[in-house]
PAMARTOR-407889 format. One record per residue (C-alpha): x, y, z; chain; residue in one letter. Coordinates in Angstrom, 2 decimals. Example, Ala and Ser with C-alpha at 12.3 -4.5 7.8 and 13.67 -1.06 7.14 Angstrom:
<nodes>
<<12.30 -4.50 7.80> "A" "a">
<<13.67 -1.06 7.14> "A" "s">
</nodes>
This chain:
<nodes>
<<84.66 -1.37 26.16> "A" "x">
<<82.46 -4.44 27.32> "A" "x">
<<83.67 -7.35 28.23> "A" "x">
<<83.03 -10.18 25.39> "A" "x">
<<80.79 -12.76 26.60> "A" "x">
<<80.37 -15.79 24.52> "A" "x">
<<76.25 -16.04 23.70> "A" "x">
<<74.67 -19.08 22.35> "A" "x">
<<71.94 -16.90 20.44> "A" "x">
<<69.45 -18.63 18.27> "A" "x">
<<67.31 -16.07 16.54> "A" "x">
<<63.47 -16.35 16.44> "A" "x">
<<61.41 -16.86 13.47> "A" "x">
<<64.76 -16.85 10.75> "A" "x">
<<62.65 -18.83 8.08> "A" "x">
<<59.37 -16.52 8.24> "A" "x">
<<61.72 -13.61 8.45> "A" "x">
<<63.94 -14.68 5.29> "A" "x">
<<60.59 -15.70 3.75> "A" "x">
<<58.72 -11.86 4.11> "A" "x">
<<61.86 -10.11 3.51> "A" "x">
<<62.76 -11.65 0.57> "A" "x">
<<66.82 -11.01 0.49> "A" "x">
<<67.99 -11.01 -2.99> "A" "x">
<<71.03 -10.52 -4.71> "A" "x">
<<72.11 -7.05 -4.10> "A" "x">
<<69.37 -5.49 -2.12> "A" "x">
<<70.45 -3.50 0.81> "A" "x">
<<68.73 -4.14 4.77> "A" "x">
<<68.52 -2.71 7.94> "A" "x">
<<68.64 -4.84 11.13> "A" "x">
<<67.53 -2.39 13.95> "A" "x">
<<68.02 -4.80 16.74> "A" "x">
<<71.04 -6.26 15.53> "A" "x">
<<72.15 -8.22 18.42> "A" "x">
<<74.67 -11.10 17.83> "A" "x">
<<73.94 -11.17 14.14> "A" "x">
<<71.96 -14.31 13.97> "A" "x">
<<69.27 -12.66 11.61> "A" "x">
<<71.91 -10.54 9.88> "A" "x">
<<73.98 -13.30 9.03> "A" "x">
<<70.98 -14.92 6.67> "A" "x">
<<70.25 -12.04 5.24> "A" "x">
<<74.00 -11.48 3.61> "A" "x">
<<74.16 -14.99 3.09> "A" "x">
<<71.56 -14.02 0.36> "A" "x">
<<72.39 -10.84 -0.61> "A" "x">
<<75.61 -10.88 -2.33> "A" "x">
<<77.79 -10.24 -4.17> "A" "x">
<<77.21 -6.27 -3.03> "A" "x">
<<73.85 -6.35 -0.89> "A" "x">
<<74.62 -4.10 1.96> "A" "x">
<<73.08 -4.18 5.73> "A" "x">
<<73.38 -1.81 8.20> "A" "x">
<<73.24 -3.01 11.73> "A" "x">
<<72.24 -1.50 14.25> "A" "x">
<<72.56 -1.52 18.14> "A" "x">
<<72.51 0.33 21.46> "A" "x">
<<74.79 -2.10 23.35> "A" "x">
<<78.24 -2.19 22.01> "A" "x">
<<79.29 -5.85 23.49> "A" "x">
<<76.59 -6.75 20.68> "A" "x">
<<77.95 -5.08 18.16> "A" "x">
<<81.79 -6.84 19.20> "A" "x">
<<80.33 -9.70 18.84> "A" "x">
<<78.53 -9.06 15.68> "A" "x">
<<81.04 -7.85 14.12> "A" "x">
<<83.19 -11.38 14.78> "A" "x">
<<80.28 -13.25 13.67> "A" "x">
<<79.75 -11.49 10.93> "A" "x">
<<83.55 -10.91 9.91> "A" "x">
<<83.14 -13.13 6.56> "A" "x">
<<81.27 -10.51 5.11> "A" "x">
<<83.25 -7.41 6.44> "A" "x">
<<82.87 -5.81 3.07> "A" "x">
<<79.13 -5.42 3.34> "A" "x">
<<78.04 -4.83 6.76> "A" "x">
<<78.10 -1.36 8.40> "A" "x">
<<78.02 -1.52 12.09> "A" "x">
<<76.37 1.43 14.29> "A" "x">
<<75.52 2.23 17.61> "A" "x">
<<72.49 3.94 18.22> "A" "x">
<<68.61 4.11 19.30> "A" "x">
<<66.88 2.67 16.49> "A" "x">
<<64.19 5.03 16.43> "A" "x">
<<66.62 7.69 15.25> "A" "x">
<<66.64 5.13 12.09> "A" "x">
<<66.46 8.47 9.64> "A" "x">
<<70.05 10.09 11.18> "A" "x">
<<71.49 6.97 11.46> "A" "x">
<<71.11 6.29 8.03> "A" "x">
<<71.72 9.11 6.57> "A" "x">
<<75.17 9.39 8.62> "A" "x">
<<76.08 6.39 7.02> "A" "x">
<<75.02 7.15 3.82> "A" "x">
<<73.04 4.24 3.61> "A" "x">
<<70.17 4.26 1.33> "A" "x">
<<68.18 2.45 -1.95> "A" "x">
<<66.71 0.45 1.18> "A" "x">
<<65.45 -3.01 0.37> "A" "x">
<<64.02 -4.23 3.69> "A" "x">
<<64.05 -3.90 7.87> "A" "x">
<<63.89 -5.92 10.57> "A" "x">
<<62.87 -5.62 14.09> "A" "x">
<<63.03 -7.74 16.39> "A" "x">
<<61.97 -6.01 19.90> "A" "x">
<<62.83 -9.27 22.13> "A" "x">
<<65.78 -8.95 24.80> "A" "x">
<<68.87 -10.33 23.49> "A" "x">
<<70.54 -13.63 25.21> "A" "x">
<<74.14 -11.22 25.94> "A" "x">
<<72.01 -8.80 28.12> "A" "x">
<<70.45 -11.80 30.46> "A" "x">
<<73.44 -13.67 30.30> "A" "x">
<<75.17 -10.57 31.73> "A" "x">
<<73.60 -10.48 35.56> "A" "x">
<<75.08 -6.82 36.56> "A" "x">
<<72.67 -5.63 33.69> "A" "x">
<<69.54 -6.45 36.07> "A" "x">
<<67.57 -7.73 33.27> "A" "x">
<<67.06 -11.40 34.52> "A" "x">
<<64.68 -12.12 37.55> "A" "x">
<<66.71 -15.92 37.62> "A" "x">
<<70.46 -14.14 38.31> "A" "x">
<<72.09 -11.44 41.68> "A" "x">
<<72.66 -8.28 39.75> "A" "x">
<<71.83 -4.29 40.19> "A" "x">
<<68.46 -2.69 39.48> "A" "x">
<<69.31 -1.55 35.92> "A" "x">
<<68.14 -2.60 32.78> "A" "x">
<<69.67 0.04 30.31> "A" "x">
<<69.67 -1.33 26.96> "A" "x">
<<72.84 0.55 26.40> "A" "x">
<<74.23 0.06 29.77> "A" "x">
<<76.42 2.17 31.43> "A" "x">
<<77.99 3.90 28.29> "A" "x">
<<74.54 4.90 26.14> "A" "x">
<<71.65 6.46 28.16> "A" "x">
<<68.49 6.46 26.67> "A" "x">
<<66.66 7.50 30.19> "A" "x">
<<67.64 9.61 33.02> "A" "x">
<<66.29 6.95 35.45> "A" "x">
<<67.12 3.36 35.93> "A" "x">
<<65.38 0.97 37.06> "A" "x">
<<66.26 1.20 40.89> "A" "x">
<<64.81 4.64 41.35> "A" "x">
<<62.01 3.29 39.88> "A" "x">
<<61.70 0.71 42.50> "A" "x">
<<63.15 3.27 45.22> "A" "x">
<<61.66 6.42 44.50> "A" "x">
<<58.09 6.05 42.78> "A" "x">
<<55.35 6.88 44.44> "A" "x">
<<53.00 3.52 45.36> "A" "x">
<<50.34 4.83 42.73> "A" "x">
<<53.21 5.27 40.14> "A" "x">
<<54.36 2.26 40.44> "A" "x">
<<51.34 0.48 40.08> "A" "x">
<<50.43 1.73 37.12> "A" "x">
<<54.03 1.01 35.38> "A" "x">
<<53.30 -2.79 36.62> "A" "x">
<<49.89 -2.43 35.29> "A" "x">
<<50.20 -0.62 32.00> "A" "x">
<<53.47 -2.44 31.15> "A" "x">
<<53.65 -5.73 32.39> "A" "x">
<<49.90 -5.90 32.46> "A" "x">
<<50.66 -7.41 35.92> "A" "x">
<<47.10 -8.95 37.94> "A" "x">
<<48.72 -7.81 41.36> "A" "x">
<<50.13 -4.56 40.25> "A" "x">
<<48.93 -2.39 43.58> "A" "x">
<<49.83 -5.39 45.91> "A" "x">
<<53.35 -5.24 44.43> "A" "x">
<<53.66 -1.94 44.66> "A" "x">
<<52.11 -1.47 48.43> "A" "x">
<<54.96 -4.27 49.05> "A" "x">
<<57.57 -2.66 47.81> "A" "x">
<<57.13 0.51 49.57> "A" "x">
<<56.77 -0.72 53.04> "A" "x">
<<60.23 -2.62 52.48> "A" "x">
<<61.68 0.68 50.89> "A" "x">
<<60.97 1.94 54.01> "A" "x">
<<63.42 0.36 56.05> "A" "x">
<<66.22 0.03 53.27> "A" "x">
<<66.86 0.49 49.59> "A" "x">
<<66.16 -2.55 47.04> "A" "x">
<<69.14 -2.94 45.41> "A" "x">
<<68.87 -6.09 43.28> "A" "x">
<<67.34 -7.90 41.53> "A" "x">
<<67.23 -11.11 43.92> "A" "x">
<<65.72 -8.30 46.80> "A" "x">
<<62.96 -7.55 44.18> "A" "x">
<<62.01 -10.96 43.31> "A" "x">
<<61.67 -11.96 46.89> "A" "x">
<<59.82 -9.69 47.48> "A" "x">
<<57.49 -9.67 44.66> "A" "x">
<<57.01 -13.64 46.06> "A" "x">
<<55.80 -11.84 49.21> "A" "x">
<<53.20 -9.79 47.86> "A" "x">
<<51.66 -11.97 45.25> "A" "x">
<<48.91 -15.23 46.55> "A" "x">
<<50.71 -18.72 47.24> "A" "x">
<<49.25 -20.26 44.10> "A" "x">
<<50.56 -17.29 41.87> "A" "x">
<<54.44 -18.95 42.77> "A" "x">
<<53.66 -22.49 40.89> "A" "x">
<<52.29 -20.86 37.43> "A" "x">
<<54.11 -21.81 34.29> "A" "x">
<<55.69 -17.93 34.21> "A" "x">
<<57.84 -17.21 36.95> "A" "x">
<<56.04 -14.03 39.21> "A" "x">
<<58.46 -11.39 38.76> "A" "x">
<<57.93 -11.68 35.10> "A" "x">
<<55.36 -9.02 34.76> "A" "x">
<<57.13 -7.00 37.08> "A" "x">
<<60.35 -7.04 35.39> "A" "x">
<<59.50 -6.80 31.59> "A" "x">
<<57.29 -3.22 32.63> "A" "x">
<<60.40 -1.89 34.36> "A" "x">
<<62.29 -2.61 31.36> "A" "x">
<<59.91 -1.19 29.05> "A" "x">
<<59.54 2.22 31.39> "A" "x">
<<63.38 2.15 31.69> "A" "x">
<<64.08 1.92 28.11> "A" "x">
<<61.10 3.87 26.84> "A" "x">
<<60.19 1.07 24.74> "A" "x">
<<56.86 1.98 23.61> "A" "x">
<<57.18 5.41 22.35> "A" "x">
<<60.79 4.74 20.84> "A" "x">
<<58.36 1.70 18.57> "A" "x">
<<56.01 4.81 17.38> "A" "x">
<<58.55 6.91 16.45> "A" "x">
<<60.35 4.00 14.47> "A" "x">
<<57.51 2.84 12.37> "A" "x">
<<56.53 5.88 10.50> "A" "x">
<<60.31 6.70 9.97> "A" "x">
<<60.82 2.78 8.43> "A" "x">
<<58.52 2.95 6.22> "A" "x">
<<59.62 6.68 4.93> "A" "x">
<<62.79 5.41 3.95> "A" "x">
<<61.91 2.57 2.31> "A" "x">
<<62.22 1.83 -1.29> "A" "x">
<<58.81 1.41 -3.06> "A" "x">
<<58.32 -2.38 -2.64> "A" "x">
<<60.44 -2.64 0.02> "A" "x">
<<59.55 -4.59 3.16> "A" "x">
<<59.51 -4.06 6.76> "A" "x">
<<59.17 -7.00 9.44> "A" "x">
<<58.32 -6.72 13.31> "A" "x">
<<58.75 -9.37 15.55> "A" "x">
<<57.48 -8.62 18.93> "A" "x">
<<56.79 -10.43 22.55> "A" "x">
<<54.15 -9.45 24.23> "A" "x">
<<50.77 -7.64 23.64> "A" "x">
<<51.75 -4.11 24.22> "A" "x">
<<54.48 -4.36 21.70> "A" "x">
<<52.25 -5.83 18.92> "A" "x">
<<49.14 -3.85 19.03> "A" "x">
<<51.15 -0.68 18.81> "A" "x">
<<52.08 -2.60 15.41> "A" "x">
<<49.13 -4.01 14.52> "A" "x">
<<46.74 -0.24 14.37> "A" "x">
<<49.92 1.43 13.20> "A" "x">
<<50.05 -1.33 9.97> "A" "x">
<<46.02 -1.37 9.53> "A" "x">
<<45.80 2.18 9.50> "A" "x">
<<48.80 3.17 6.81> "A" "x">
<<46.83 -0.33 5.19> "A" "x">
<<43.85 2.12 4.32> "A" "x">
<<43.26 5.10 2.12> "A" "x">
<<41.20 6.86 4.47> "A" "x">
<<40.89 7.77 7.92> "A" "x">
<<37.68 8.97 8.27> "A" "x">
<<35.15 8.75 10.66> "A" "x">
<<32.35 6.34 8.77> "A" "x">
<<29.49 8.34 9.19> "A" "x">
<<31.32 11.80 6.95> "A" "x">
<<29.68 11.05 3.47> "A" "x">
<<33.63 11.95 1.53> "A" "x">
<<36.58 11.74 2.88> "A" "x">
<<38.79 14.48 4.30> "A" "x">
<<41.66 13.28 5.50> "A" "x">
<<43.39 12.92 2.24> "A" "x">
<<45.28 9.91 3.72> "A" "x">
<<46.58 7.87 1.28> "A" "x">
<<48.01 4.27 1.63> "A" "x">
<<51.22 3.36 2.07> "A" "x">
<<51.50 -0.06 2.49> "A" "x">
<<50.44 -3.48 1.42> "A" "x">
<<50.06 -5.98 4.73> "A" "x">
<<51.68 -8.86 3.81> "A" "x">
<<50.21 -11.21 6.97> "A" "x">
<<46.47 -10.90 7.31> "A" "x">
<<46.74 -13.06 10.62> "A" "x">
<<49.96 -13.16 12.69> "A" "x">
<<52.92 -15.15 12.27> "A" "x">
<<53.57 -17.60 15.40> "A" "x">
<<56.39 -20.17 15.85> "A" "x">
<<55.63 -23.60 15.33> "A" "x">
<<55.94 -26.39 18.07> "A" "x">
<<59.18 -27.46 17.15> "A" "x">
<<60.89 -24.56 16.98> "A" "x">
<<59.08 -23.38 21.02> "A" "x">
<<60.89 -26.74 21.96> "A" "x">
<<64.35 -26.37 20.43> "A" "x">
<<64.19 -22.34 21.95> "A" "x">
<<61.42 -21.54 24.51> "A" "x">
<<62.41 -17.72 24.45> "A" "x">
<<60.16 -17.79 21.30> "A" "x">
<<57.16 -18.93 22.40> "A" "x">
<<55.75 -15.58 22.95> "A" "x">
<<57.03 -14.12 19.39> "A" "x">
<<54.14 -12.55 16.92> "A" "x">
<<55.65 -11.43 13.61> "A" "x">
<<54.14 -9.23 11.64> "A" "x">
<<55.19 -8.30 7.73> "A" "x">
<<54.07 -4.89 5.22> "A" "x">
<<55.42 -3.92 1.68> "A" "x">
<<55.72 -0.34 1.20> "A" "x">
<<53.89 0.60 -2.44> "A" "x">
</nodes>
């Protein structure tokens, strides 16, 4: 089992999430990206006296610590590890159902970059990783170091590119494969050097740090990120109760367009092309959008925690 690691974890958005939720005495939740517990805690605070919540997580140091945080209410939290877009088995193994409302919250936690052998922070020494699950739940059969070791220049590019939406994706990637050349990358310092190398002087002194394109595609190719969000949202909303609610909070633009066309369209009757005189698709609605514009944090709350600065939440109610 992991090592426990005391976190300082301040979750993002808690008001805006409490507030398009809407926890109420005895309604059941999902939190798919569990983490500490900091949004699962408010949730049961307002949920009792038997509101359930199923919590769910790939790393298991999160759920340890969860599950201490969250020991007050023991009675009505159910604990599972797993790869949230498998929502559907996971709930049904638990026998959890008559669902009220989910979360997701697709940001990194604070225990995986606080723990440096994971590889996920560009700022600490640690191995080429970035398993969500580390070393005891795989969700890919390549980490992040063949990635960097065994891609081919064009390959890596576009991961850069389509992922981190990086500027200097084919400079990166020409970099990194005349170093390769000479010796494996094994860290995470060896990559950020050398990402410094292959990026202009003035890139260095932006307000985000160079390597932070770099780092947050590898994680999302590592982790499958993007295809594991498609496959959740259809299956949330199935298993919803009719007004239930489902809330996304995501970081960065990849994340929360997936969200945004996946919300609009299930928004709308029908799919048609405009120019068919009836419809044809027989697609029927299935949810209400319950934030016509995103939901940003406020200036105070970017100062108190600057992780949440990039944080777009978006809320729907299932009819």
């Amino acid at each position: 089992m992991s090592k426990k690691i005391k976190i300082r974890h301040v979750p993002v958005l808690t008001s805006e999430v409490i507030q398009f939720l809407n926890p109420g005495e005895n309604k059941n939740f999902i939190d798919c990206t569990l983490g500490t517990g900091g949004h699962a805690k408010e949730i049961l605070k307002r949920t009792g006296p038997a509101g359930k919540l199923l919590g769910i997580d790939l790393d298991q140091a999160a759920l340890d610590i969860a599950g201490d945080e969250l020991q007050e209410y023991s009675g009505r939290i159910i604990l599972a590890k797993g790869n949230f877009k498998n929502i559907k088995k996971l709930t049904d193994d638990q026998q959890f159902n008559k669902i009220n409302g989910i979360l997701l919250d697709l940001g990194i936690s604070s225990l995986q970059l606080a723990e440096a052998d994971r590889g996920f922070s560009f700022q600490k020494e640690g191995r080429l990783d970035m398993e969500f699950g580390g070393q005891d739940q795989k969700i890919s059969q390549v980490k992040a170091h063949k990635i960097i070791n065994y891609f081919t220049e064009q390959e890596l590019a576009a991961i850069f590119r389509d992922y981190g939406e990086e500027k200097y994706a084919r400079a990166i990637a020409r970099k990194i494969v005349q170093v390769r050349k000479i010796a494996p990358i094994k860290t995470t310092t060896e990559l950020v050097e050398l990402i410094k190398k292959a990026v202009p002087a003035g890139y260095l002194h932006r307000r985000i740090h160079p390597a932070t394109r770099v780092f947050q595609a590898l994680r999302i190719a590592v982790n499958q990120e993007l295809e594991n969000l498609k496959e959740i949202l259809p299956a949330a909303v199935d298993i919803l109760e009719p007004g239930g609610r489902l809330v996304v909070i995501a970081y960065h633009s990849l994340e929360d367009r997936i969200v945004k066309r996946f919300f609009r369209q299930e928004a709308k009757d029908c799919l048609c092309p405009p120019q068919l005189p009836d419809c044809r698709c027989d697609h029927q609605a299935q949810i209400k959008i319950l934030t016509p514009r995103v939901v940003k944090p406020g200036r105070e709350e970017i100062l108190k925690n600057p992780r949440s600065r990039s944080a777009k939440l978006r809320a729907v109610e299932k009819i």
